[in-house]
Phi, psi and omega in degrees: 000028210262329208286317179298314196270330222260334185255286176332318148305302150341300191269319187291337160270356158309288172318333182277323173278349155309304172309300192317289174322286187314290164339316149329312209240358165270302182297302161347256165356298202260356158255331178290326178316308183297323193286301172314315213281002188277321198293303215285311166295341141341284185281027114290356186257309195296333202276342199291346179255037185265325171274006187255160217280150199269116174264149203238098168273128170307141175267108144306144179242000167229163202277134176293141193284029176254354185232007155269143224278150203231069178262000000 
């Protein structure tokens, strides 16, 4: 029966060196999630002016009479 006491210390140092890793890997997880979700609103800031439409201002070809000179 030496095998009955042995399994329980066993198992309770199994859970412990478990717990760290786990822990480990929940914060983790919740800083790269965080991390995307900053990359993803980023590349929504830069692409937001990729669609809006290009404006085409007329070129005067004669000079406005406020800047011609009167002397």
């Amino acid at each position: 029966m030496p095998s009955a006491v042995l399994n329980p210390i066993s198992l309770e140092l199994l859970v412990s060196l478990a717990t760290g890793p786990l822990l480990l890997g929940l914060v983790g997880g919740k800083v790269i999630s965080e991390v995307f979700r900053d990359i993803g609103q980023l590349s929504e800031e830069v692409f937001r002016g990729d669609r809006l439409p290009l404006l085409k201002f007329p070129i005067p070809s004669t000079p406005a009479p406020d800047t011609l000179n009167n002397d």
